[in-house]
VMD Tcl script that builds the backbone (N, CA, C; Angstrom):
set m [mol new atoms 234]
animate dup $m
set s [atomselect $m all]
$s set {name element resname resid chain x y z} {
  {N N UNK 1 A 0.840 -1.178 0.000}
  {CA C UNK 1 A 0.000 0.000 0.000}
  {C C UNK 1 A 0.888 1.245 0.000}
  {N N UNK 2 A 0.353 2.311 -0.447}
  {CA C UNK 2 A 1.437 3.484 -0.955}
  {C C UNK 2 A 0.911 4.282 0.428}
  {N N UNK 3 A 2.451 5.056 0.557}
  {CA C UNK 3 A 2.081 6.171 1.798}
  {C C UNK 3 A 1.798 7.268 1.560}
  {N N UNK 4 A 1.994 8.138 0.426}
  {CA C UNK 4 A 1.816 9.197 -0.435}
  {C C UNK 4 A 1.957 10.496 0.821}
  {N N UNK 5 A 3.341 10.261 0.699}
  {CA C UNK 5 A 3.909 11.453 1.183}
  {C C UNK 5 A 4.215 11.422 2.842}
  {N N UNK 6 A 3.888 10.305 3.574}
  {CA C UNK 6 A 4.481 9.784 4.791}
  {C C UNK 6 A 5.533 8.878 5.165}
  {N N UNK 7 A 6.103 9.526 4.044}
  {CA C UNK 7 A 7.733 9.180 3.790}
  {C C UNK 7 A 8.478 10.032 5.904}
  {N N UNK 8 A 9.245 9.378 6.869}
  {CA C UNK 8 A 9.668 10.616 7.673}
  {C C UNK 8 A 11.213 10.077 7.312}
  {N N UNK 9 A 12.033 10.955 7.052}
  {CA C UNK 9 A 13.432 11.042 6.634}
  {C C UNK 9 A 14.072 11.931 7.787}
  {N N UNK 10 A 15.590 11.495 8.512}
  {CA C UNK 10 A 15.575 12.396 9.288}
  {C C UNK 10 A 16.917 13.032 8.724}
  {N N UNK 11 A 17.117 14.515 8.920}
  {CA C UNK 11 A 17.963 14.754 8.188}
  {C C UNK 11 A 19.001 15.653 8.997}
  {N N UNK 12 A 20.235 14.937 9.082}
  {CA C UNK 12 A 21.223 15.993 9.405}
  {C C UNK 12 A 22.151 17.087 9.119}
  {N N UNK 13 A 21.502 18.362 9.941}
  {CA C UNK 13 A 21.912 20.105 9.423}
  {C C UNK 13 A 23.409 19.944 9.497}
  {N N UNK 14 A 23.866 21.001 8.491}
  {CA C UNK 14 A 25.313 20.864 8.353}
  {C C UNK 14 A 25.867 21.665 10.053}
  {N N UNK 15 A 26.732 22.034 9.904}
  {CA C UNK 15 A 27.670 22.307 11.097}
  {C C UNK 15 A 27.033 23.573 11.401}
  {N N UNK 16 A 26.705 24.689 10.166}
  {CA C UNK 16 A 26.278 26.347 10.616}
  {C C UNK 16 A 24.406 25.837 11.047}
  {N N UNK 17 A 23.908 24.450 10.563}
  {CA C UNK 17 A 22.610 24.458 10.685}
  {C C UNK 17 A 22.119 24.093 12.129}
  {N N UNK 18 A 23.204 23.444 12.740}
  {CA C UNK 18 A 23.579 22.854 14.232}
  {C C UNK 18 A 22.760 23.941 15.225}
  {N N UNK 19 A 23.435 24.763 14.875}
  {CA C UNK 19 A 23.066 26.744 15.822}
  {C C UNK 19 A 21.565 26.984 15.795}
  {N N UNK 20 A 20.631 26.348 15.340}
  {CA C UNK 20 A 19.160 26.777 15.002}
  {C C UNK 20 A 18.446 25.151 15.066}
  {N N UNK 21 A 18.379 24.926 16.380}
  {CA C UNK 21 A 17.169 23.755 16.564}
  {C C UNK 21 A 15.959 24.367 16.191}
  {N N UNK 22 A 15.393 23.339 15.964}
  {CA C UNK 22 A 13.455 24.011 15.901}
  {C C UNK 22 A 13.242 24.871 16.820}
  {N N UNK 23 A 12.186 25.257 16.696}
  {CA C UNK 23 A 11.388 26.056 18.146}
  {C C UNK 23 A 12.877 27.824 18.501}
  {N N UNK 24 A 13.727 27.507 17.381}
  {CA C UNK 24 A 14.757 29.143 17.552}
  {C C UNK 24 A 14.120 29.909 16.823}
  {N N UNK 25 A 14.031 31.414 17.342}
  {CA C UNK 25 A 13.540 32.632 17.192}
  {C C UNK 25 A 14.867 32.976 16.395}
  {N N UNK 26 A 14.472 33.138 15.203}
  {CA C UNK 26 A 15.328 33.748 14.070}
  {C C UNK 26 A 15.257 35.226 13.234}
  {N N UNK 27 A 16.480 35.678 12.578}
  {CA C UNK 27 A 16.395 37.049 11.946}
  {C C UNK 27 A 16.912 36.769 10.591}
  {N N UNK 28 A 15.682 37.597 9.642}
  {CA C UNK 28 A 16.920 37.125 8.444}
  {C C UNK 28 A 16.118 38.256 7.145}
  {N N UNK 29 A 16.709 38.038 6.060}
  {CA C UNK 29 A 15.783 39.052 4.967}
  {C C UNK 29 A 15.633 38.381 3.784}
  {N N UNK 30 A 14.201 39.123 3.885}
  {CA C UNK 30 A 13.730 38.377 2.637}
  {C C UNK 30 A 13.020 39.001 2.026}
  {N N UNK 31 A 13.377 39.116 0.362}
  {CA C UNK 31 A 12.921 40.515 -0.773}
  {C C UNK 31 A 13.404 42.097 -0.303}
  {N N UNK 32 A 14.662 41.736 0.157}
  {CA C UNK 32 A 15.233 43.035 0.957}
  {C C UNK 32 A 14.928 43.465 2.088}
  {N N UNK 33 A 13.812 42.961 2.687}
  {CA C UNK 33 A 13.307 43.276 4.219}
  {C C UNK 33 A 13.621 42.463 5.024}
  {N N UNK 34 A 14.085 43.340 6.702}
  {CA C UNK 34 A 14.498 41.721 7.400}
  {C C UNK 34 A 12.958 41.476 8.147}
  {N N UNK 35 A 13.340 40.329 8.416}
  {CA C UNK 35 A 11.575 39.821 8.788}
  {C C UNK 35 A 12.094 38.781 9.858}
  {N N UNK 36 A 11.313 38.201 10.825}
  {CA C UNK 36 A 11.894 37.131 11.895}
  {C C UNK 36 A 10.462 36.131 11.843}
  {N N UNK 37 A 10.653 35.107 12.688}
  {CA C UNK 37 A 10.551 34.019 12.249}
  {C C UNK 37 A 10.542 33.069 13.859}
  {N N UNK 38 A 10.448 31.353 13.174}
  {CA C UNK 38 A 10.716 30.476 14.380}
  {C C UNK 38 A 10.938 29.692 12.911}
  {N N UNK 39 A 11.866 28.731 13.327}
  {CA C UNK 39 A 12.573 27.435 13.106}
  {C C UNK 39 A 11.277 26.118 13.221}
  {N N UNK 40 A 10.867 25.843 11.830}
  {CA C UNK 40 A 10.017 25.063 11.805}
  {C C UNK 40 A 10.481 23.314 11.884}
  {N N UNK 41 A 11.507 23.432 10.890}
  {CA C UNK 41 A 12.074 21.577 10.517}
  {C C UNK 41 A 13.189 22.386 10.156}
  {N N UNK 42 A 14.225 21.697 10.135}
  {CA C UNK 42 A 15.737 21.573 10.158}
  {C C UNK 42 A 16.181 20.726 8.434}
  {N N UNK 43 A 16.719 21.111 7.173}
  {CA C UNK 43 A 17.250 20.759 6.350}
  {C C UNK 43 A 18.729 20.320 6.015}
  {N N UNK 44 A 19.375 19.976 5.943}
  {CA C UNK 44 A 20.786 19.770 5.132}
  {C C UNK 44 A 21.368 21.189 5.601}
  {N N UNK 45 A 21.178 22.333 4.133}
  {CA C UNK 45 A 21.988 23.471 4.726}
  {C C UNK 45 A 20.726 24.567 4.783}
  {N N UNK 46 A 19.116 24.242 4.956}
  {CA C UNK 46 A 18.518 25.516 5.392}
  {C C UNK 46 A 17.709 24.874 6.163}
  {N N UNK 47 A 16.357 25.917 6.524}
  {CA C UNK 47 A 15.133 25.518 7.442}
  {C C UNK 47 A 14.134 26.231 7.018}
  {N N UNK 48 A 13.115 25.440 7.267}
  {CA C UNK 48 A 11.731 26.267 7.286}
  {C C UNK 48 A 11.130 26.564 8.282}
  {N N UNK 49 A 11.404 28.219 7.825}
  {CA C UNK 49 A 10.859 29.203 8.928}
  {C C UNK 49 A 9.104 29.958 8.822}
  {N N UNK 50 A 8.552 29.421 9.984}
  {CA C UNK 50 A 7.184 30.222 10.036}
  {C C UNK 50 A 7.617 32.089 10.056}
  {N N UNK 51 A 7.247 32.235 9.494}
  {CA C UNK 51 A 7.063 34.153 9.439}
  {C C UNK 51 A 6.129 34.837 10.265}
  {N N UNK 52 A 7.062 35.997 11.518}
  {CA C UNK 52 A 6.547 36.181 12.389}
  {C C UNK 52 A 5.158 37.196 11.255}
  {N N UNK 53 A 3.960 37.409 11.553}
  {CA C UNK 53 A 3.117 38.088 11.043}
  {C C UNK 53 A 2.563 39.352 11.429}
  {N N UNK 54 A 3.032 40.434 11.074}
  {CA C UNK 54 A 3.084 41.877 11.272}
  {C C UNK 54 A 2.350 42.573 10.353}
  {N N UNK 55 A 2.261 43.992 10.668}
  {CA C UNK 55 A 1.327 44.504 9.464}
  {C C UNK 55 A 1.808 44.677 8.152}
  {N N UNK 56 A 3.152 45.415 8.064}
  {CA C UNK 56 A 3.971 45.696 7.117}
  {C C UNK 56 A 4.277 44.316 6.472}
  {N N UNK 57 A 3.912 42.953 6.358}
  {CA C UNK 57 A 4.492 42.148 5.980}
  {C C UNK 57 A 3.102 40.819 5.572}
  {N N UNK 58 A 1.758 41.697 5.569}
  {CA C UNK 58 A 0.558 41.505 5.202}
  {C C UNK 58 A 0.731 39.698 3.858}
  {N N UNK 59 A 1.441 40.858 2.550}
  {CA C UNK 59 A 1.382 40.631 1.272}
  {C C UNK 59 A 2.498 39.200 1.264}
  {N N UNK 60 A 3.479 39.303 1.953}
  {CA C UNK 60 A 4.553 38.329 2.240}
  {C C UNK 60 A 4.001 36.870 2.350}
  {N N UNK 61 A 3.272 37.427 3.776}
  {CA C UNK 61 A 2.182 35.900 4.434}
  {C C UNK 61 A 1.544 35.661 3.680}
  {N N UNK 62 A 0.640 36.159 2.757}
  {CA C UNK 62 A -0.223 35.843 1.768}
  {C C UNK 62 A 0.489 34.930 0.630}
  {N N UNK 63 A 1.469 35.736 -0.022}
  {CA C UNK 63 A 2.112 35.069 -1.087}
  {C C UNK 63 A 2.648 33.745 -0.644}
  {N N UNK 64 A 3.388 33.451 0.739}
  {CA C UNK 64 A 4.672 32.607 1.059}
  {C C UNK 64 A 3.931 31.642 1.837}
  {N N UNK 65 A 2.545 31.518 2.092}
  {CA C UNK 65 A 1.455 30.454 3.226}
  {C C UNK 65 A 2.145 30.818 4.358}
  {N N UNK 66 A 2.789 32.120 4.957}
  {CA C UNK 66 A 3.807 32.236 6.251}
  {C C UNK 66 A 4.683 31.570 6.485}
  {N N UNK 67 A 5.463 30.894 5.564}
  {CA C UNK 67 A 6.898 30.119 5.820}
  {C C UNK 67 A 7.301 30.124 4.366}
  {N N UNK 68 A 8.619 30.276 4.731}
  {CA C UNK 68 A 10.023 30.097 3.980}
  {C C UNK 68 A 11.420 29.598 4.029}
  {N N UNK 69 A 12.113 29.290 2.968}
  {CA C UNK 69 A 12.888 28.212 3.123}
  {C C UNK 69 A 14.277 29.097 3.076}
  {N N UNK 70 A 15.283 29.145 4.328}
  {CA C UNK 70 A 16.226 30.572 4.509}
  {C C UNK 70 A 17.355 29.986 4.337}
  {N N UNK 71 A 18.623 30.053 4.094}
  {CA C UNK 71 A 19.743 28.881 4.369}
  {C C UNK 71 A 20.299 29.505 5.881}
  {N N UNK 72 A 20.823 28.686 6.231}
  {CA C UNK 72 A 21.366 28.939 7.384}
  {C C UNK 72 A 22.399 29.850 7.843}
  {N N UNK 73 A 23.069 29.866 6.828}
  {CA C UNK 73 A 24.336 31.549 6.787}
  {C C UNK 73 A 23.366 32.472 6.868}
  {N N UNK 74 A 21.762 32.905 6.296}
  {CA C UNK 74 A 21.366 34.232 6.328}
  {C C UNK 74 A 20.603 34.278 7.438}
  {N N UNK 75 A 20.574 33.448 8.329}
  {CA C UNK 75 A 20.147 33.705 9.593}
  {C C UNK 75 A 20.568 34.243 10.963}
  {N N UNK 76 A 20.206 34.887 11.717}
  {CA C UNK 76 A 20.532 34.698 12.983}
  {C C UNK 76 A 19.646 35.015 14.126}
  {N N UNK 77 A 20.173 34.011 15.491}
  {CA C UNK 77 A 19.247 33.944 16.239}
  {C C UNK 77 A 19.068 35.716 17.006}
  {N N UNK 78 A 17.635 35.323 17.851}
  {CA C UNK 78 A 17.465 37.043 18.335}
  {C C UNK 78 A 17.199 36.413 19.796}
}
mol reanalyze $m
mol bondsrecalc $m
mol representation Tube
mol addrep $m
């Protein structure tokens, strides 16, 4: 029987991805604005970050479902 998409793979962050477990309050920019965030799942060399949701950043959440995929050099914790 097929799992269609309950594949769980666990994947280990490189050395700079180490610094940002889940559940880290992050800073970073995106489309030239910096915008912050939380550390959703942990990738190879990025993460997906929920987008903190502010007014100025309305059109962002809309376009992006409130998360985006950051690499780990353009982050940092706050």
């Amino acid at each position: 029987m097929a799992t269609f998409g309950k594949i769980e793979t666990h994947v280990d962050p490189s050395e700079a991805g180490k610094e940002f477990p889940v559940k880290t309050h992050v800073m970073f920019a995106l489309r030239g604005k910096s915008q912050t965030g939380i550390v959703t799942k942990q990738l190879k060399n990025a993460a997906i970050v929920e987008i903190d949701e502010k007014q100025d950043n309305e059109d962002l959440i809309v376009q992006s479902n409130g998360v985006a995929v950051i690499n780990y050099k353009q982050m940092e914790k706050i």
